[in-house]
C-alpha positions as CSV (number, residue, x, y, z in Angstrom):
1,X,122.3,14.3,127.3
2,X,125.1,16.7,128.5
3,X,125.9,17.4,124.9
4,X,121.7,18.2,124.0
5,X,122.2,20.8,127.2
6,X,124.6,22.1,125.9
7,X,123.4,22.8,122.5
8,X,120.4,24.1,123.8
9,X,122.8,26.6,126.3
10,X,124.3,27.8,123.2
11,X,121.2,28.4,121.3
12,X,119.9,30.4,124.2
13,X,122.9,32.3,125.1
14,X,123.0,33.0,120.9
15,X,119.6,34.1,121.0
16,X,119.8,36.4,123.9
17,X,122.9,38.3,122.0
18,X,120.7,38.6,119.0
19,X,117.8,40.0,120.9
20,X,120.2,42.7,122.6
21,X,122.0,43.8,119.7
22,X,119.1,44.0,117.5
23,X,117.6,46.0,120.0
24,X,120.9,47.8,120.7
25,X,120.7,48.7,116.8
26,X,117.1,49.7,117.0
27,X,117.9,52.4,119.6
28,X,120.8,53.0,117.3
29,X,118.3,53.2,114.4
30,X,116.0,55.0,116.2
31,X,118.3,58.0,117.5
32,X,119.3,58.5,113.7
33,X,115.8,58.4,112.6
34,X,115.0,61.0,115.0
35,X,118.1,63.2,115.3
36,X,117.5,62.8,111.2
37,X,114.0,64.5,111.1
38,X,114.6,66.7,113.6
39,X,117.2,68.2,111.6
40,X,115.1,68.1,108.4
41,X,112.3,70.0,110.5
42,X,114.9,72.5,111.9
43,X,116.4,72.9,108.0
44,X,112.7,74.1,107.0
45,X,112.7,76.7,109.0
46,X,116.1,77.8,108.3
47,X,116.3,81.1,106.1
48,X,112.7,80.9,105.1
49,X,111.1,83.0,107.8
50,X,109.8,86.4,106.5
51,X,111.9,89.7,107.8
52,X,109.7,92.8,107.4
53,X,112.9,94.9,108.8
54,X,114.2,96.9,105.7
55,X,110.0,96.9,104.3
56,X,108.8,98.7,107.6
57,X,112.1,101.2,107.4
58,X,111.5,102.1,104.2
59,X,107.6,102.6,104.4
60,X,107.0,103.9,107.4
61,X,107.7,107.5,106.7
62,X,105.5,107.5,103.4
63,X,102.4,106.9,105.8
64,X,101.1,110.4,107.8
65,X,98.8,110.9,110.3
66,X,95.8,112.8,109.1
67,X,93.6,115.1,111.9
68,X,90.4,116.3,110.7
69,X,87.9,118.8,112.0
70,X,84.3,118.5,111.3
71,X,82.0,121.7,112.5
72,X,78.3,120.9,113.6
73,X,75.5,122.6,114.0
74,X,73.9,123.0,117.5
75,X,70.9,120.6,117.7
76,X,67.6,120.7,119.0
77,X,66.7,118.9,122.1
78,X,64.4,115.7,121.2
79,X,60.8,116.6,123.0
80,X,59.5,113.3,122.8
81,X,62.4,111.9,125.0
82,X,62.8,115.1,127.0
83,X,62.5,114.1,130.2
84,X,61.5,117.3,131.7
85,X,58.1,117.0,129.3
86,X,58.9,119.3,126.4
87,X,59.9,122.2,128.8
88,X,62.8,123.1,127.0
89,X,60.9,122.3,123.5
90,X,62.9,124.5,121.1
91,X,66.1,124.8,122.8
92,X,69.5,124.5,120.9
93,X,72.1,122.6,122.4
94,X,75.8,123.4,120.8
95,X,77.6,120.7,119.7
96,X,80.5,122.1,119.0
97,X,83.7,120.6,116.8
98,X,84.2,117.2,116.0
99,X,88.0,115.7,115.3
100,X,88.6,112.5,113.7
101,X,91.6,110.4,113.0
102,X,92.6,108.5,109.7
103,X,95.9,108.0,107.9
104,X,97.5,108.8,104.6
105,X,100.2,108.2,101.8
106,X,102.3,110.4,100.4
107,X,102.5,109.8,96.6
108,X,104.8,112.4,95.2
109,X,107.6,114.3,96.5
110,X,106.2,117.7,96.4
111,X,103.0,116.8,98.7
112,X,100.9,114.8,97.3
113,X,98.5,112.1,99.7
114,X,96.1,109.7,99.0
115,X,93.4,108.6,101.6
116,X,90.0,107.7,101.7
117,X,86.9,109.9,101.1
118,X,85.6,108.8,105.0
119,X,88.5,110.1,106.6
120,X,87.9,113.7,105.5
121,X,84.8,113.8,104.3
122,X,82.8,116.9,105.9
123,X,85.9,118.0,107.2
124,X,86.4,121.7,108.0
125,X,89.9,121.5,108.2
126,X,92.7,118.9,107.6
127,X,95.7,118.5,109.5
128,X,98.9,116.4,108.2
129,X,101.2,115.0,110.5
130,X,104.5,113.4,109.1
131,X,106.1,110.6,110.5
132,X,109.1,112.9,111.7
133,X,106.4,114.9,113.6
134,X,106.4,118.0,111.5
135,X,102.5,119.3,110.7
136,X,100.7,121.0,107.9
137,X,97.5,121.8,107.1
138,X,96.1,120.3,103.9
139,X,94.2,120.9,100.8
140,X,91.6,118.7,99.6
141,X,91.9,118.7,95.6
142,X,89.2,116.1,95.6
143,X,87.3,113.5,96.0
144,X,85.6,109.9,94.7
145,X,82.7,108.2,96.8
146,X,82.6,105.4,94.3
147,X,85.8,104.7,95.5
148,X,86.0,106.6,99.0
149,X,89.6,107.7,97.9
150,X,90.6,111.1,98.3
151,X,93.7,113.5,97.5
152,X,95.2,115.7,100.0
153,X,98.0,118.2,99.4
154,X,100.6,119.7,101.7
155,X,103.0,122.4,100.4
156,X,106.4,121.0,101.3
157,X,109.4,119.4,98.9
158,X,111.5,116.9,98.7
159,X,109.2,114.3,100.8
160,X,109.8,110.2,100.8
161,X,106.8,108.9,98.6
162,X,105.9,105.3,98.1
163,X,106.2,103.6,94.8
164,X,102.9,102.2,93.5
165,X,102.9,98.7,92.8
166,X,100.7,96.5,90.6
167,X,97.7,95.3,92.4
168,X,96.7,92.8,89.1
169,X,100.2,91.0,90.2
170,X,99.0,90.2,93.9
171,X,98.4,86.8,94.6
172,X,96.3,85.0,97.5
173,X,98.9,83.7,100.3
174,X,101.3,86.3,99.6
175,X,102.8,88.3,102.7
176,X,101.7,91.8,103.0
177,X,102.3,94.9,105.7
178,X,99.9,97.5,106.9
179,X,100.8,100.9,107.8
180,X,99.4,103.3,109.6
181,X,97.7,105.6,112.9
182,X,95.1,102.9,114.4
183,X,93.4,104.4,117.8
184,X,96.1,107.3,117.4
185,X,99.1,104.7,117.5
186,X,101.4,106.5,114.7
187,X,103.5,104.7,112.5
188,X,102.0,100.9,113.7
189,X,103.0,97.9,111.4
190,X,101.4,94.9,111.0
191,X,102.0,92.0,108.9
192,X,99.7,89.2,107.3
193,X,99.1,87.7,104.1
194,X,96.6,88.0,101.6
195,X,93.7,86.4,101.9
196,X,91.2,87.4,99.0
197,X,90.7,89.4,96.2
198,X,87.9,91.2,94.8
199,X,85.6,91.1,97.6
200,X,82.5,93.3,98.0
201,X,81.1,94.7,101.2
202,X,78.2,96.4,100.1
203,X,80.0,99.6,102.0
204,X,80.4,102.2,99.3
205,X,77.0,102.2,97.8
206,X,74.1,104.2,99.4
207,X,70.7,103.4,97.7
208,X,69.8,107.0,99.2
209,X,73.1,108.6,97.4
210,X,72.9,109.1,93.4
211,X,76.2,110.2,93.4
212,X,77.5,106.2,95.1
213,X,75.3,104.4,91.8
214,X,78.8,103.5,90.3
215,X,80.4,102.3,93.6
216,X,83.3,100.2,92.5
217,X,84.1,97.4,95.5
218,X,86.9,95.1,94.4
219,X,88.8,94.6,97.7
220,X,91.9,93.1,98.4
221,X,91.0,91.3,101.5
222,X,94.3,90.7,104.5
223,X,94.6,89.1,107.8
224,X,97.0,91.8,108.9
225,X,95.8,93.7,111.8
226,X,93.6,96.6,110.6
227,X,91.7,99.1,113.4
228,X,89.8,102.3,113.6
229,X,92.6,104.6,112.2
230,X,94.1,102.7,110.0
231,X,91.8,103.9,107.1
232,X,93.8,105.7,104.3
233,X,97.1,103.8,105.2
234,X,99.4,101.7,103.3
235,X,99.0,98.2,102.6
236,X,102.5,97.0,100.9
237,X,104.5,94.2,99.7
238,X,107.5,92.5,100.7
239,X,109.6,94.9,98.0
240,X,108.0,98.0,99.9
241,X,105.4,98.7,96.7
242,X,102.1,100.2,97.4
243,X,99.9,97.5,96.7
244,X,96.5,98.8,98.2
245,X,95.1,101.6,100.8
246,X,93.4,100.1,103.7
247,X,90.0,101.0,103.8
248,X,87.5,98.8,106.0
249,X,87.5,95.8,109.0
250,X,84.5,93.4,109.0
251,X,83.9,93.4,112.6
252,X,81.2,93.1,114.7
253,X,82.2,95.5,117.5
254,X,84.3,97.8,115.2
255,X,87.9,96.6,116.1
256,X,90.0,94.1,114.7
257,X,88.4,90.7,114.4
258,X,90.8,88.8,111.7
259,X,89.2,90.9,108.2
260,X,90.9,93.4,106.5
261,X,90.2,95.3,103.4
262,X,91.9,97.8,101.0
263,X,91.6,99.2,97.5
264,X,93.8,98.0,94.8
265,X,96.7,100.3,94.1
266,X,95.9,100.3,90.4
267,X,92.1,101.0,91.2
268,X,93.5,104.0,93.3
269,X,96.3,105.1,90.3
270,X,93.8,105.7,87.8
271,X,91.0,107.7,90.6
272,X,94.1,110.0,92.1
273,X,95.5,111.0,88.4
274,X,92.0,111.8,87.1
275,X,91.3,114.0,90.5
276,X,94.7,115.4,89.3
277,X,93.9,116.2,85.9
278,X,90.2,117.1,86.0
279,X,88.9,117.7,89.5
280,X,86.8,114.8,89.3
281,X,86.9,110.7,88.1
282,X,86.5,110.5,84.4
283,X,84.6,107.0,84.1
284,X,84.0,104.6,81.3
285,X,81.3,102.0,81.4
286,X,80.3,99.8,79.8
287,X,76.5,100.0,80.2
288,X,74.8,96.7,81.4
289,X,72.8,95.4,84.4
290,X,74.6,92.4,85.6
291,X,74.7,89.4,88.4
292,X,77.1,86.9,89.7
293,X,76.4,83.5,88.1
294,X,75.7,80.6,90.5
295,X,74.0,77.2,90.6
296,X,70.7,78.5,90.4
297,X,71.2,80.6,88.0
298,X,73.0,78.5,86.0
299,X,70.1,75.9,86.0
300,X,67.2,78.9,85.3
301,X,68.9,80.0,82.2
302,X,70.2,77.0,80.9
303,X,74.3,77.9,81.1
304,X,76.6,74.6,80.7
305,X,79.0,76.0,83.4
306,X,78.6,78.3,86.7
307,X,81.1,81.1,85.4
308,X,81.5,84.1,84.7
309,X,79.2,87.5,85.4
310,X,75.6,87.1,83.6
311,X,74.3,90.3,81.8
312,X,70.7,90.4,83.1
313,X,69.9,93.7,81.0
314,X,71.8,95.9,78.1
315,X,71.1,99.4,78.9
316,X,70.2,101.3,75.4
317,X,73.0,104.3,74.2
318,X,75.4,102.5,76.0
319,X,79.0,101.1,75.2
320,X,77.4,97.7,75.6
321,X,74.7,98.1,72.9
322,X,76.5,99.7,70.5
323,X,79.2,96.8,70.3
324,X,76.2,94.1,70.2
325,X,76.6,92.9,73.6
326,X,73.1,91.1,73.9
327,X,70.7,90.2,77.7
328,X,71.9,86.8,79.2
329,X,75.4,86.7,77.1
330,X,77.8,86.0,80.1
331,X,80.5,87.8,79.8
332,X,83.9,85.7,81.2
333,X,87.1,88.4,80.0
334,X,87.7,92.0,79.8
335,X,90.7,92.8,77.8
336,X,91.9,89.3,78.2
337,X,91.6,89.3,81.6
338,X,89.2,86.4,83.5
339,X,86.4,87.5,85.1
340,X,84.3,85.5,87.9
341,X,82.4,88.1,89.5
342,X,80.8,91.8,89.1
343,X,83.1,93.1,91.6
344,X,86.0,91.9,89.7
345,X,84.2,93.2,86.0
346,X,83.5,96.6,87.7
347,X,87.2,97.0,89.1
348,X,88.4,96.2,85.1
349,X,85.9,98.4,83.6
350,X,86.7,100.8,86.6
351,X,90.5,101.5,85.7
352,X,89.0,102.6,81.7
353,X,88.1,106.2,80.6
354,X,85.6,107.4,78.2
355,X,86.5,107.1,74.8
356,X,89.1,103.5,75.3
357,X,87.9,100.5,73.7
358,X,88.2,97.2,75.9
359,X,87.8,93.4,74.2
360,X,85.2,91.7,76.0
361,X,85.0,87.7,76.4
362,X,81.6,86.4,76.4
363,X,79.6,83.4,75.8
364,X,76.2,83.6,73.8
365,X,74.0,80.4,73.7
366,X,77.1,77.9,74.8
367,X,79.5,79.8,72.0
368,X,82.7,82.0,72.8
369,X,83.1,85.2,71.1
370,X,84.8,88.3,71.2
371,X,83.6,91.8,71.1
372,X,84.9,95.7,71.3
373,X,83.6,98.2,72.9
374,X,84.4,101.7,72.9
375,X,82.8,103.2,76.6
376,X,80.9,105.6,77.5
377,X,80.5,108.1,79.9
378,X,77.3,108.9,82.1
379,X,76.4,111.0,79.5
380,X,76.6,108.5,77.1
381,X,79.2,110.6,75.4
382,X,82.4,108.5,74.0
383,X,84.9,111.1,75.8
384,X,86.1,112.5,78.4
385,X,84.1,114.9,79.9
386,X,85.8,117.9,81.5
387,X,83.4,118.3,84.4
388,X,84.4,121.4,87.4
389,X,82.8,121.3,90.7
390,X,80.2,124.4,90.6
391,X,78.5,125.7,93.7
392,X,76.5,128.9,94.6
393,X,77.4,131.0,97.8
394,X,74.3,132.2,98.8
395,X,76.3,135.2,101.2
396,X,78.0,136.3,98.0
397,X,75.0,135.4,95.5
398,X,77.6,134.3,92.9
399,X,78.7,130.9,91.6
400,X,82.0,129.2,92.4
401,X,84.1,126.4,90.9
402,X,87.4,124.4,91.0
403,X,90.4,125.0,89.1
404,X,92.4,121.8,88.1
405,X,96.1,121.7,88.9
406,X,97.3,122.1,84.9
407,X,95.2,125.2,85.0
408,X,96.7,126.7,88.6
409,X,100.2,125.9,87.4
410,X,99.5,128.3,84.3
411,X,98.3,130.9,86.2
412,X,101.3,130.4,88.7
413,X,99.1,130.2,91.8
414,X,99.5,127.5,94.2
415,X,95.5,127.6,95.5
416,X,92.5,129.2,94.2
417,X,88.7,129.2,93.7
418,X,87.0,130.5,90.5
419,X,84.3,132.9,90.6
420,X,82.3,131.6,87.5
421,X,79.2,134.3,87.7
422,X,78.2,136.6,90.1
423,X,75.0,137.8,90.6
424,X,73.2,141.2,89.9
425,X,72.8,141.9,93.7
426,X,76.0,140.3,94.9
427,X,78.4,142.6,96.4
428,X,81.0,141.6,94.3
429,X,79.1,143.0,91.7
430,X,79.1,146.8,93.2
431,X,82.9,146.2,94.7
432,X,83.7,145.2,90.3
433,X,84.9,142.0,90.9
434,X,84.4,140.5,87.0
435,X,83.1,136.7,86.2
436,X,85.9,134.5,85.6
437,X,88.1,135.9,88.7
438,X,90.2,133.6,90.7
439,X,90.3,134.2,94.2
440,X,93.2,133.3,95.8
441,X,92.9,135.3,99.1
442,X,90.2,136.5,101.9
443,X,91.6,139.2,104.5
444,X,95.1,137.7,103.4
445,X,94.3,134.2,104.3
446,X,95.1,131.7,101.3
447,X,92.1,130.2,99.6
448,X,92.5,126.5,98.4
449,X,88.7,125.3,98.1
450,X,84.8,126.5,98.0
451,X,84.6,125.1,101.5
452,X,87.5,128.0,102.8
453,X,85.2,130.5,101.3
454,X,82.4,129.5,103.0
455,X,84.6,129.7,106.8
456,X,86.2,132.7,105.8
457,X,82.9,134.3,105.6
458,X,80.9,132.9,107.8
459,X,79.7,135.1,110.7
460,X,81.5,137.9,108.9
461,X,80.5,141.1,109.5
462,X,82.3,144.8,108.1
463,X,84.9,144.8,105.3
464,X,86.4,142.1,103.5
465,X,89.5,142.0,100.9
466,X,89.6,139.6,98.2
467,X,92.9,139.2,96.3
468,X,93.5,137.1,93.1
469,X,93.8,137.0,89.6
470,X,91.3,138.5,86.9
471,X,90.5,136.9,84.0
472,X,93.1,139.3,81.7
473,X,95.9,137.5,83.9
474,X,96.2,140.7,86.0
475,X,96.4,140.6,89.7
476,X,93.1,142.0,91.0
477,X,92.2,143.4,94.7
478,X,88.9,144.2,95.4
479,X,87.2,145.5,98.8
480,X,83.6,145.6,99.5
481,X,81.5,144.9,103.0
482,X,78.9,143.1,104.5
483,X,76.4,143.7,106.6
């Protein structure tokens, strides 16, 4: 018996060492499990965090602050809600200036800035403030509301610029950085990612506008913080490239609200260097009526697979027809390029000119095929078609047009307007000035645009000097009045 109780002492007393060492190892175990992953967790973290430090330096002072001023009409008092009962019926009230607020980019050296057509659109006069504080006043050399961009220019040298990227490179959940002037904050940075591309808002194209029938919408879509202000700035990449210019927010209330868009930087190259070249965007198209392809459609016209952008109609002495492209193909490339949606088809097309050939992807009746097209312009006409902004001064009675910058820099004038005709009873007939003369001056004040020649002369009473260049190259001054 003493010997059984004593086996079964020793059993127990073995048993309860087991039990505390295992668990004695356990909490061993389970500190080196723990101490393990947290260290794994902390490692993550370690070196991978984004540092927008050097990005922010080196962008920041490519990104100005752009001030415009918009002159109104006065306006007459509404007598239906007049509260006084159409007392004052008739009765002008002065609204006097209004100023707006956007930002820019500065493109080139020598003073060159991109923005959007909203930001100065209407705009009397444009201000430029530089991130170093110093201002200019700008000249708009114009304009694209297919695109709302716009180009500004400042006369200054030797300014930082930002390099243009390659907006076909971005990808969706790569960082980016805006920059610009949001509610009059200069020089604000925010940082996101990218969350789209390609989208359409619907925002450039007015059915009541002709000129907005080719609105291009292709944008790439951010989560970095974009506000009323921001429009015109720089969206860029973690190497510092321009990548996009911020454009629109999808808000509700008109602030913030997690939606950000801007216009590819590519998109924006081949706008700006056109507006450059020619004064206005040389387009090509391609010449068709066309619709995203979805479910229903797919099942309605009998397509194997929901892909691609469906050509509902071929418009005749187009690009499209003449290469054979036929209703319902679908096409699914441009150029090699995968297409899924209009937007993105219009943004490919977009980048062409008149008179360059493109290799368009399509599928006919369930069969791939390729096809070249050669597009057009609005005119129909395979080429690029030098087209000047003409506009009649009805003070002057004469016509007047834009001069693009190759043609200014032969003439060795920095600004001008050209008088293209002048009418019989204009007083720049009697005072001799000839068709074809450049103005460059009024009363000594420099003349960049049509719009200056309209403010010059409005309300402008007595004698006026005009100064410029005649159409022998001669410098030509010229006084008349008016009444």
């Amino acid at each position: 018996m003493k010997r059984f109780l004593g086996l079964i002492l020793v059993a127990s007393l073995g048993g309860l060492v087991a039990i505390g060492l295992n668990k004695f190892f356990n909490k061993e175990d389970e500190a080196k499990f723990t101490t393990q992953h947290l260290a794994q967790y902390a490692s993550l973290q370690e070196g991978n965090y984004p540092d927008f430090v050097a990005v922010a330096e080196l962008v920041t002072p490519t990104v100005v602050h752009i001030i415009t001023t918009v002159n109104t009409s006065s306006q007459e008092i509404d007598v239906e809600n007049d509260p006084f009962g159409g007392f004052f019926k008739g009765f002008q009230i002065p609204q006097g200036p209004k100023v707006g607020s956007g930002s820019g980019v500065i493109i080139s050296s020598d003073g060159y800035i991109v923005t959007n057509n909203h930001v100065i659109n209407g705009a009397s006069k444009i201000k430029v403030i530089l991130n170093d504080k110093r201002e200019y006043d700008a000249e708009l050399l114009g304009a694209d509301k297919n695109t709302d961009l716009a180009l500004l220019r400042i006369d200054e040298k030797s300014l930082p610029f930002a390099l243009i990227g390659n907006s076909d490179e971005v990808k969706v959940g790569q960082w980016v950085l805006a920059v610009g002037n949001p509610f009059n904050l200069t020089s604000t940075v925010t940082a996101g990612i990218v969350s789209a591309k390609g989208r359409g808002l619907n925002l450039i194209r007015d059915p009541r506008n002709q000129e907005t029938q080719y609105a291009i919408e292709a944008f790439i879509q951010t989560d970095a913080a974009i506000n009323p202000g921001n429009s015109g700035g720089a969206m860029v990449s973690t190497e510092g490239k321009l990548i996009g210019i911020n454009t629109a927010i999808a808000s509700q209330n008109g602030q913030y609200a997690g939606y950000g868009f801007a216009i590819p930087s590519n998109l924006m190259k081949k706008v700006i260097e056109d507006l450059m070249k020619f004064g206005e965007v040389q387009r090509g198209l391609l010449g068709v009526q066309i619709q995203d392809v979805n479910n229903e459609l797919a099942e309605k016209e009998g397509l194997k697979e929901v892909k691609g952008v469906f050509v509902a109609k071929v418009n005749d002495n187009t690009a499209a027809s003449a290469a054979g492209i036929k209703d319902k193909d679908v096409i699914i490339s441009i150029d090699g390029q995968t297409v899924n949606s209009s937007n993105e088809l219009q943004e490919k097309v977009g980048k062409k000119s008149p008179g360059d050939k493109v290799v368009v992807g399509l599928i006919r009746n369930g069969n791939k095929m390729e096809l070249t097209a050669t597009l057009r312009n609005k005119e129909g006409k395979a080429e690029v078609a030098k087209a000047e902004k003409v506009e009649n001064n009805k003070i002057l009675e004469c016509d007047f047009e834009t001069i693009p910058r190759e043609e200014r820099l032969k003439l060795k004038v920095s600004n001008g307007v050209r008088i293209k005709k002048v009418g019989e009873k204009s007083p720049l007939k009697k005072a001799g000035i000839p068709d074809g003369f450049v103005l460059t001056s009024i009363d000594k004040k420099p003349i960049a645009t049509i719009t200056d020649v309209k403010l010059s002369l409005k309300d402008h009473k007595g004698g006026v000097l005009m100064e410029g260049i005649n159409p022998s190259g001669s410098k030509g001054y010229y006084a008349f009045g008016i009444e």
